[in-house]
C-alpha positions in Angstrom: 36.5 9.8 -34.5 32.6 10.8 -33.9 30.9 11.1 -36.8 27.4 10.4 -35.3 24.5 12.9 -36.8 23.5 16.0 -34.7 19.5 14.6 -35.3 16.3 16.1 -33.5 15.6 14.9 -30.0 12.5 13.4 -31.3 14.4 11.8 -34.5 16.7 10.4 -32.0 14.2 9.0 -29.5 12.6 7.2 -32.7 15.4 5.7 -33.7 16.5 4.0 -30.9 12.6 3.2 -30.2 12.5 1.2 -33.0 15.7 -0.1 -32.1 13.5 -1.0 -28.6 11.0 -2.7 -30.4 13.2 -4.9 -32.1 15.3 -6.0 -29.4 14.2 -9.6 -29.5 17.1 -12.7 -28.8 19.4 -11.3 -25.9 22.5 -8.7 -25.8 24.4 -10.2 -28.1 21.6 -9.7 -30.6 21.0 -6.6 -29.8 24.1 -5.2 -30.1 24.9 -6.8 -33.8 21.5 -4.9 -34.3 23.3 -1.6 -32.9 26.5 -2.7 -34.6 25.2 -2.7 -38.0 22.9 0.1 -38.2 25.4 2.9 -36.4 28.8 1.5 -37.6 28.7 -0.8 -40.4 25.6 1.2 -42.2 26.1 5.0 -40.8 29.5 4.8 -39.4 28.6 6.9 -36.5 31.8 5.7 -35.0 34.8 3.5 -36.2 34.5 -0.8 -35.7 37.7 -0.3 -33.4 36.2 2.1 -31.1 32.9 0.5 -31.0 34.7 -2.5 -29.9 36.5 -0.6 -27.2 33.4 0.9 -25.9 31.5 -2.5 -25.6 34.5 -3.8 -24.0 34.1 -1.1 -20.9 30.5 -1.7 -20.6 30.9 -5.7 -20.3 33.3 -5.0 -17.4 31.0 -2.8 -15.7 27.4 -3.6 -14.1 24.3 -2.9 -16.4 22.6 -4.3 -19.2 25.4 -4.0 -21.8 23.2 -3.0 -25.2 21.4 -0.3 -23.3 24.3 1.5 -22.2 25.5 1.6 -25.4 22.2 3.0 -26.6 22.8 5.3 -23.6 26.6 5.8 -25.5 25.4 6.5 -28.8 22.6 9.0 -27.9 25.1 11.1 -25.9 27.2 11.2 -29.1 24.6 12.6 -31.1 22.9 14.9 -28.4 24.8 15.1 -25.7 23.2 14.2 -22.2 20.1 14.7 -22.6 20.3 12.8 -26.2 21.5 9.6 -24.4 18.6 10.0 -21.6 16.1 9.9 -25.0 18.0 7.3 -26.5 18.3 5.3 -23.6 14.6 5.4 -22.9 13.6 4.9 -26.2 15.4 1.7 -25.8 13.5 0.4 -23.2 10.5 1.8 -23.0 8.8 -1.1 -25.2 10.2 -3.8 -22.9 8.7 -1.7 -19.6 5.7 -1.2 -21.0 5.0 -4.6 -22.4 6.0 -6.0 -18.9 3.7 -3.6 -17.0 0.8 -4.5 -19.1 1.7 -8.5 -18.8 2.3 -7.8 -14.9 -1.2 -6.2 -14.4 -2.7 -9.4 -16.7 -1.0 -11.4 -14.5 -2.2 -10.6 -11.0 -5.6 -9.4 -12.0 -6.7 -12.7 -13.8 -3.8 -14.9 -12.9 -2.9 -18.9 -14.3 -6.5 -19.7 -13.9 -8.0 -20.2 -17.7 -6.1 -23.4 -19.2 -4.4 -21.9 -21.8 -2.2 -19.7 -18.9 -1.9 -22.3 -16.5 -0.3 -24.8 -19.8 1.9 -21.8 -20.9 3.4 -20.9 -17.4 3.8 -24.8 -17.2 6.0 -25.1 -20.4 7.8 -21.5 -19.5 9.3 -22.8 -16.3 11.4 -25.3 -17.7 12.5 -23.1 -20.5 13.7 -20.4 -17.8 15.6 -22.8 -15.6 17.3 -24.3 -18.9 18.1 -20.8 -19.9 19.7 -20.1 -16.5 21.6 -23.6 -16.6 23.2 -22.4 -19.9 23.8 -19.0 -18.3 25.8 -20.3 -15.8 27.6 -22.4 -17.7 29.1 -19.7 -20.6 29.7 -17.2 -17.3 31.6 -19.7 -16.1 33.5 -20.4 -19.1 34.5 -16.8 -19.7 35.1 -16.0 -16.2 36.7 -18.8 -14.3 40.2 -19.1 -15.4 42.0 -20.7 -13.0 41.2 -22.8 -9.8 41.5 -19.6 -7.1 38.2 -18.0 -9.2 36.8 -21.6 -9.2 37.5 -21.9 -5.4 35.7 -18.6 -5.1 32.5 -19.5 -7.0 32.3 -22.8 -5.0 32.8 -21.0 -1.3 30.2 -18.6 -2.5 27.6 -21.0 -3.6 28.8 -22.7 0.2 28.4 -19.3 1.9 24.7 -18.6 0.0 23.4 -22.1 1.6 24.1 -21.0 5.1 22.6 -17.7 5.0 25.8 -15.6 4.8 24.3 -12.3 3.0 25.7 -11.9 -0.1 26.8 -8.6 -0.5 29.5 -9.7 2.1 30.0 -12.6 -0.1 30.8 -10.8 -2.9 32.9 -8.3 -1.5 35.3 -10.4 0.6 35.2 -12.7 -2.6 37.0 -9.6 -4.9 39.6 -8.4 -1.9 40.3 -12.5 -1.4 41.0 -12.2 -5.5 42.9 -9.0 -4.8 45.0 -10.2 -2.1 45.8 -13.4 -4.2 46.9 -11.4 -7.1 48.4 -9.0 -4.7 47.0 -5.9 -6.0 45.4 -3.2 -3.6 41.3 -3.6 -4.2 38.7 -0.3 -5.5 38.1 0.8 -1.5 34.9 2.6 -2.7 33.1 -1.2 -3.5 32.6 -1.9 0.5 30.5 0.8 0.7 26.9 -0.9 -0.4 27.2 -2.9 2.9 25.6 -0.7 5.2 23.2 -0.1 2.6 22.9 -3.8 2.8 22.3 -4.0 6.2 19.4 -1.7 6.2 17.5 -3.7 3.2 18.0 -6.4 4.6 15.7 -5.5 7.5 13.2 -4.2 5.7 10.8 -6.4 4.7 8.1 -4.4 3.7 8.1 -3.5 -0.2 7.4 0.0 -0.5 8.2 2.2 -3.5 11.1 3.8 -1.5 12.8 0.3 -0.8 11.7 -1.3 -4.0 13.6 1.3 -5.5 17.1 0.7 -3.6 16.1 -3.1 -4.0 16.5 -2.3 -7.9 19.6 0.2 -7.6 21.4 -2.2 -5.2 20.8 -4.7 -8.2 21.8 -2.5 -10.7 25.1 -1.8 -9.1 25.8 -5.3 -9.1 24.9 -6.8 -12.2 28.5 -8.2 -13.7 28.3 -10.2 -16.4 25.0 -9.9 -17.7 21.2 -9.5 -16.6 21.1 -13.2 -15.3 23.3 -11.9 -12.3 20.7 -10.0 -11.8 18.4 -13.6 -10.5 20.0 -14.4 -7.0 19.7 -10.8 -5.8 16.0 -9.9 -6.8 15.5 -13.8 -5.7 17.1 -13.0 -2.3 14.8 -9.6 -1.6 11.1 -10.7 -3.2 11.5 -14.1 -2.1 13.3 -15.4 0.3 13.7 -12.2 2.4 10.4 -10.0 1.6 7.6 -12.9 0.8 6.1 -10.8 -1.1 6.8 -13.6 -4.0 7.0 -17.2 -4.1 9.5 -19.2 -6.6 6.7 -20.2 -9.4 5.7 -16.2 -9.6 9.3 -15.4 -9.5 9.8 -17.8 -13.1 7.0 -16.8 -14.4 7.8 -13.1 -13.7 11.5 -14.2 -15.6 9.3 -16.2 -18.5 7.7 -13.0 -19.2 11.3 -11.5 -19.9 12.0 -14.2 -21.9 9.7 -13.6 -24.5 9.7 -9.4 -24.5 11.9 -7.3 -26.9 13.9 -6.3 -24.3 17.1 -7.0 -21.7 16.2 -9.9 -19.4 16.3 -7.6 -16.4 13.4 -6.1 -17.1 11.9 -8.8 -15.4 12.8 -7.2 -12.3 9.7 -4.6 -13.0 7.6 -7.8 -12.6 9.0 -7.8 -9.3 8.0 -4.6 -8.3 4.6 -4.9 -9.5 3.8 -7.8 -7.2 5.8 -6.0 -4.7 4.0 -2.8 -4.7 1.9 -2.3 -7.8 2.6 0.5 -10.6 4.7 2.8 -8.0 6.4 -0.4 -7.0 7.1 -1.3 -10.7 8.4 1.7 -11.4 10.9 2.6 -8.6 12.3 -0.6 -8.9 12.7 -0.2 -12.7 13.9 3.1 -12.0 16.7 1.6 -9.8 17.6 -0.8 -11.8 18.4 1.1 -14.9 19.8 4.4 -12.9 23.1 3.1 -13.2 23.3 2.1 -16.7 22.2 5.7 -17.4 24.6 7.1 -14.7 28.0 5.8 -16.0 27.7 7.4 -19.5 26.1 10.3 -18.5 29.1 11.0 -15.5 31.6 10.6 -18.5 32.8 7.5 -20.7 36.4 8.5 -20.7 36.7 8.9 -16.5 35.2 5.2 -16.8 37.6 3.8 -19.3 40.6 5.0 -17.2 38.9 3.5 -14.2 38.1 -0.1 -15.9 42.0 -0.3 -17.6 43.4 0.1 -13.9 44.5 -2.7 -13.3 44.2 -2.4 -9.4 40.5 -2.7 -10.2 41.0 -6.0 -12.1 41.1 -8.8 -9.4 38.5 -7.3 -7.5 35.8 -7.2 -10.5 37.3 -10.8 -11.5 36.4 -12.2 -7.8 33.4 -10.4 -7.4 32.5 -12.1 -10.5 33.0 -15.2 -9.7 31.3 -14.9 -6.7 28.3 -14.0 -8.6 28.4 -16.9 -10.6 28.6 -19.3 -7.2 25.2 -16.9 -6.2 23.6 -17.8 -9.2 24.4 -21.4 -9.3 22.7 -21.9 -5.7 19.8 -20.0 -7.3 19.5 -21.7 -10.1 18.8 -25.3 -7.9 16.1 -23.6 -5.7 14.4 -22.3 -9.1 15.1 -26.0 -10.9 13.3 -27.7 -7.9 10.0 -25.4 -8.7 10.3 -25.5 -12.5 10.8 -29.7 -12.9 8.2 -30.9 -10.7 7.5 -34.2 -13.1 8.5 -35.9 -16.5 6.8 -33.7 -18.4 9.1 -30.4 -17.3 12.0 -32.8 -17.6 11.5 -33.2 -21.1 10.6 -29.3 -21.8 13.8 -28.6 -19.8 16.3 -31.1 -22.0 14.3 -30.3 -25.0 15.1 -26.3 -24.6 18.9 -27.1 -22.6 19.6 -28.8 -26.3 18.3 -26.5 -28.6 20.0 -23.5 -27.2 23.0 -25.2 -27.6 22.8 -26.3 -30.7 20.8 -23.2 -32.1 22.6 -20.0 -33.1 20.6 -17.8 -34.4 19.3 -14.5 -33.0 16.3 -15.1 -32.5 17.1 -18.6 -30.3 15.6 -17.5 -26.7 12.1 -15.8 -27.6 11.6 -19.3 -30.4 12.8 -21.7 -27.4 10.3 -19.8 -25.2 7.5 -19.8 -27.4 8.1 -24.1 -28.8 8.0 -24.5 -24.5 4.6 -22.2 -24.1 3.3 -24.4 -26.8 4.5 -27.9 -25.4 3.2 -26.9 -22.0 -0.5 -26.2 -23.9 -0.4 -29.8 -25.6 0.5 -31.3 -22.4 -1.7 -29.6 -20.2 -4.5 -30.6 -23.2 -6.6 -27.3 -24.2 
């Protein structure tokens, strides 16, 4: 049953602004923050259904605790509530990441204190992808065809195979295995693939399919996000190298916000403030889109179970993506002992540290270890 408050547009927007402000220490923080304010506290909806909604929005692309901000304000206000609702979500992330964007290419790592910072962040990042990799893994890979899967991927991203291909003949190889007949409609972003792929230059138009290509494609969690944005700003486009592309993922790190808005960074050192935005635009167009369109028309689609194997192998194709990723990035972020240490230091604590606020404190103690070792 809905039981959320009809509240003012403006009440609304606040709420889930603040709820922006204080999205520090990843989804699964931020969605025990949603959790216990609208269902244990207000009991907008019940714990059953809240649970059933999160589980559709884990399935599909996006950054998970903004859609269900997206969710939430449509209950209250109907479309145009979860369009307020969603922006006030993510509107302190964008703007903090603009604002660190323009710092960063306007005075760059050169004072000390920048260049020791950006050298503890590094090895933060590429532990905090290691782990990521790992947990997708566990959740994901359950049985030796998905494994098989994530492996040819990671094979099929070393010898330049482009990866939307990848991932779609990954989910109809899954399909076919399971026999089940695969969602047609997923082979249609590979002419859109196609063309981005030969378009190097990083207007605002591109940028912005750049972001809703990645949007579109984000299973399991903004760290899927890394191999696509990788693939188009670095290795394709040039317009970035490897150490600006972890920095631009530091800065994510320590913003109260979901990891993807690094991809904003991205845009800026693509194509400035209208790069930024289109990309950011792109991004987070599809997040809004599959609430908006109608939650119910989605459920049915997620329990049909002819989508299943597809999702599953595109998934675990992702997973093989990020992997390959992840040892390019490793390469630039443990150049000497030094990182090594950083990197084992962070790899340990956010394994053995819990708590909510786990990510931003791991990136901050590295910021600060790379100052004392650089030597203010």
């Amino acid at each position: 049953m809905n039981s959320a408050p009809r509240e003012s547009y403006l009440r609304l927007f606040g709420r889930f602004l603040r709820f922006g402000l204080l999205a520090w220490g990843g989804p699964v923080a931020q969605i025990a923050m949603l959790r216990q304010e609208l269902v244990d506290e207000e009991h907008w909806v019940t714990n059953e259904r809240f649970n059933r909604v999160l589980a559709v929005y884990q399935v599909l692309p996006g950054p998970e605790a903004h859609e269900m901000c997206v969710y939430f304000g449509m209950l209250a206000r109907g479309r145009l509530g979860g369009i307020l609702a969603g922006l006030g979500f993510m509107l302190p992330g964008l703007l903090g990441m603009l604002a660190l964007s323009w710092f960063y290419v306007t005075y760059g790592l050169a004072s000390p204190f920048f260049a020791g910072t950006f050298y503890g962040f590094k090895p933060a990042v590429a532990a905090l992808i290691v782990r990521a990799v790992h947990r997708l893994g566990q959740h994901a890979l359950t049985n030796r065809w998905l494994w098989g899967l994530t492996a040819a991927a990671f094979v099929a991203q070393g010898v330049g195979v482009n990866f939307l291909l990848t991932l779609v003949l990954a989910g109809l190889a899954y399909a076919a295995i399971k026999r089940q007949t695969p969602a047609p409609a997923a082979l249609l972003m590979w002419p859109l693939s196609i063309t981005l792929q030969a378009t190097a230059a990083p207007s605002a138009l591109i940028l912005f399919l750049y972001g809703l290509r990645t949007g579109l494609l984000t299973f399991g969690g903004a760290y899927t996000a890394i191999p696509f944005l990788q693939q188009d700003a670095v290795v394709v486009g040039g317009w970035m190298t490897n150490a600006q592309f972890l920095d631009g993922l530091a800065l994510g790190g320590i913003l109260p916000a979901p990891l993807i808005i690094f991809g904003t960074f991205v845009g800026y050192l693509g194509a400035g403030l209208p790069g930024a935005l289109a990309i950011t635009l792109g991004i987070f167009l599809p997040a809004f889109a599959f609430t908006l369109i109608g939650h119910e028309p989605i459920e049915r689609l997620i329990e049909n179970t002819t989508t299943h194997a597809f999702l599953d192998g595109v998934t675990a194709a992702v997973i093989g993506l990020i992997a390959f990723t992840a040892l390019g990035l490793l390469r630039e972020a443990i150049p000497d002992i030094p990182t090594l240490i950083i990197f084992a230091l962070a790899l340990f604590t956010l394994y053995r540290w819990k708590a909510k606020a786990a990510v931003a404190a791991v990136m901050l103690g590295a910021g600060v270890l790379g100052l004392l070792l650089i030597g203010l």
